[in-house]
N, C-alpha and C positions, 0 to 999 in steps of 0.2 A: 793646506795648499802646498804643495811640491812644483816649485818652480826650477825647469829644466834648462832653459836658457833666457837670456836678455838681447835682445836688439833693440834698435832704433832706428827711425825715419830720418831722413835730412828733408829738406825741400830744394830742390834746384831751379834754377832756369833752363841752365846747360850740364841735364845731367852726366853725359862726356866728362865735362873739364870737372865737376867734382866727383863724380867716381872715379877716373885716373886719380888724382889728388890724395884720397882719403885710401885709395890700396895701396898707393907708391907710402904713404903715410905711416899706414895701420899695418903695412903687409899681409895683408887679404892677398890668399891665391886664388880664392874660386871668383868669377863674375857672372853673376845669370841674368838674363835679361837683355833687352834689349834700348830700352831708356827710354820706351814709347808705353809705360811713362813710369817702370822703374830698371835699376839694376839691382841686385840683392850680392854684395860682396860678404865672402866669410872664409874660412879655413886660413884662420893666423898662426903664425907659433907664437907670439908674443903669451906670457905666460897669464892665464886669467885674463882672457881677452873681452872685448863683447862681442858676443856669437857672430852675431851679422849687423852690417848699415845696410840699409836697403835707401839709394836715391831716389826721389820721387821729383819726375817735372811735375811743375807749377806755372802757371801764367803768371802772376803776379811776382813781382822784386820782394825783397828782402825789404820788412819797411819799419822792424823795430829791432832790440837784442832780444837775442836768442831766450827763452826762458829757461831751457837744457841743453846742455854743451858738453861739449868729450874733453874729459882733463888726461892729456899724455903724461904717462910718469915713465920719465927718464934719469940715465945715468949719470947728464953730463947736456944740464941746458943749452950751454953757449952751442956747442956740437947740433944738439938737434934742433935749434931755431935757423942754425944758420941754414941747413941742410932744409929745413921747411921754409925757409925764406925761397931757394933755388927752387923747391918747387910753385912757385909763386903766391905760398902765403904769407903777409903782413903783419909785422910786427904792431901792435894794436896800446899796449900799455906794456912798458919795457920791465923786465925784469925789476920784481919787488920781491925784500922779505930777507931773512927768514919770517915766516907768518905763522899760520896754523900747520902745528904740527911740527916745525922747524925745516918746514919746505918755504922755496921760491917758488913765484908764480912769473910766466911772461902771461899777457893775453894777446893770441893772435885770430888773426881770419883768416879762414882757408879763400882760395879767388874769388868767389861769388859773394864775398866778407861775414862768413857764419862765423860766430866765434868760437874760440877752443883755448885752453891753456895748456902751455906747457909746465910740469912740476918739478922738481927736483929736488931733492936732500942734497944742500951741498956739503965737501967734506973737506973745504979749505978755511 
């Protein structure tokens, strides 16, 4: 099996307000689609990225946790929760750890509250 790339689905309500979110996030520059009923964002520089999210409407709320979730690994936690907080995701369970690996973990929700963690090595 030669697998070429990895994406993933979200599920939204408003898929607007979490595709803005997760490009402003992810820095996805491409959007395609029109969210009737997905958008398909991709072309990141972030290094080893995932190919593409594609948002998908749903009728239905969000009505348990996530099974699979996006863990952001970053340089410098506090900087990029706070900066995912501005864009209106929620701090969920606050910075823990070091744990596995000798990373910290925050767990947050993007608006529509999917969950995601942010990771970090810290070096202090």
């Amino acid at each position: 099996m030669e697998v070429r790339a990895i994406g993933t689905t979200l599920d939204a309500n408003d898929p607007d307000l979490i595709a803005d979110f997760w490009q402003k996030a992810i820095g996805y520059k491409t959007r395609v689609g029109d969210g009737q009923p997905y958008y398909t964002l991709s072309d990141s520089e972030v290094g080893r990225p995932l190919n593409h999210l594609t948002i998908q409407r749903v009728p239905e709320g969000k009505a348990a946790k996530h099974r699979l979730h996006l863990d952001l690994f970053v340089t410098d936690d506090v900087e990029a929760v706070a900066e995912l907080e501005a864009m209106g995701a929620k701090v969920i369970v606050p910075t823990s750890g070091p744990g596995h690996q000798g990373m910290t973990t925050t767990v947050m929700a993007d608006p529509e509250g999917g969950e995601f963690c942010v990771v970090c090595r810290r070096r202090d």
